[in-house]
C-alpha positions, 0 to 999 in steps of 0.5 A: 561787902559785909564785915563778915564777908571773905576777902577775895585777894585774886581779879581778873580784868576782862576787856574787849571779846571777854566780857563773860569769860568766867561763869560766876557764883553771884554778882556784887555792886561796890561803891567806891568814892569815884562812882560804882564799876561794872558788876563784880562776878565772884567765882572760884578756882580750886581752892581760891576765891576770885572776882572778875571784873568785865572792864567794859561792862557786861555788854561792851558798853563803855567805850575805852577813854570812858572806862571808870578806872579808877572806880575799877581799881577801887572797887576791887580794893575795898574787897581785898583784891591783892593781885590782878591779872588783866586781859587786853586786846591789842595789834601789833608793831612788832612784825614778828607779832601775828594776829592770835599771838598771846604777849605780856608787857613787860613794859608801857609808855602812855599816850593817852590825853583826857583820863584821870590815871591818879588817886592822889590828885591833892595833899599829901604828894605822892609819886608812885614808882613805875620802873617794873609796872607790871609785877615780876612774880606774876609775870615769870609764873604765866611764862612759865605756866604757857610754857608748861602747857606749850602755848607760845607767849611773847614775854617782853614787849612794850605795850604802847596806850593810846586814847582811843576809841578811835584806831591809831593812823599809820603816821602814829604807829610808824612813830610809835614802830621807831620809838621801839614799841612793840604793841598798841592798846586802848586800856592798859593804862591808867589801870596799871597806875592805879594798881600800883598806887594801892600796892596791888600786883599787877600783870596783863596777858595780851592777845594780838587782834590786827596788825597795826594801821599801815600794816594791814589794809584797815581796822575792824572791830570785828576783828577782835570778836574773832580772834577772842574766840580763837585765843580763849582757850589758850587764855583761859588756860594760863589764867586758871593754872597760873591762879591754882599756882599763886601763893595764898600769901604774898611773898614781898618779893616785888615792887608792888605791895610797898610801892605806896609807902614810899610815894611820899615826901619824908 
């Protein structure tokens, strides 16, 4: 992006059924010191710029647990990008979760194994502050915003992220059911993490695919190809009516924009 070039202070993350959600303007490519993400589609809501990033490529070609995260996060960094608002496929542990249920985390725990889910990795230490991972603001905008527009959302939930690509076994999601967790995913984390490691604010709209393994007779990926299909609408409600209703500026009402500057030793 050129010096003269209009910072985009708004993304979103498109994962699996979402990879062209949004018509765009025009593509860009950013390097970044960690290799290039997927092209960056700039678009526009109302008044706003926005960037859109398809998490798995244009095509659905990188598979989860080799998804570049931190060149997404990256990337979307150097051109300006304050907020995000991510889009994840996920099944349900929570039985009260029906297949077509749109549910916010409020929360995560991390299973995953091989993932690089850190910028600092040398000199100077830094341990980011991960007690709200995902930013508040922007959470209690689309609760209210689903609510306004009567689409039902589930606003407390636990996302539970695991390696991937292959599904979880009924003996993982019945111990991930007694540790209390509420949905399973393959790529909410690290990209929550990185987020806030570079102070953006971060939020994840989820829409349930399946019931987790043991709870249905199998796991397709098909299924979640349908299911996108029948939520988008809904999806693409919240996101459009929550990006008008987002500030300009920032308010510094949440964790997430100072986050970084106390991950250090003092």
């Amino acid at each position: 992006m050129s010096k003269n070039s209009r910072k985009v202070k708004i993304a979103v993350i498109g994962g699996s059924g979402f990879e062209k959600f949004f018509d765009g303007i025009r593509q860009m490519r950013v390097g970044t010191p960690y290799g290039f993400p997927p092209p960056l589609i700039l678009s526009r809501i109302g008044e706003k710029d926005i960037v859109f990033l398809p998490r798995h490529g244009l095509n659905h070609s990188t598979p989860p647990h080799r998804v570049n995260y931190r060149a997404n996060i990256h990337g979307l960094h150097s051109i300006g990008v304050e907020r995000i608002i991510a889009i994840n496929a996920v099944g349900a542990i929570n039985p009260n979760f029906k297949p077509g249920d749109l549910v916010m985390p409020h929360d995560f725990a991390d299973f995953t194994k091989l993932r690089p889910a850190t910028f600092h990795d040398e000199a100077p230490v830094k341990h980011i502050d991960v007690t709200q991972p995902y930013c508040p603001e922007i959470r209690r905008l689309m609760s209210k915003i689903s609510k306004d527009n009567g689409i039902p959302l589930w606003d407390t939930a636990i996302l539970v992220c695991t390696e991937g690509p292959r599904f979880e076994t009924a003996a993982e999601i019945e111990m991930f059911r007694r540790l209390g967790f509420d949905i399973v995913g393959m790529s909410g984390v690290p990209e929550v993490v990185l987020a806030r490691e570079l102070g953006i604010c971060y939020a994840s709209l989820c829409f349930v695919t399946n019931m987790a393994a043991g709870m249905q007779e199998r796991l397709t990926p098909s299924e979640v190809v349908e299911i996108s299909k029948q939520v988008t609408p809904k999806v693409r409600q919240i996101l459009i009516d929550t990006i008008v209703a987002l500030p300009l500026e920032r308010t510094g009402k949440c964790p997430c924009a100072s986050a970084p500057e106390y991950a250090g030793f003092k």
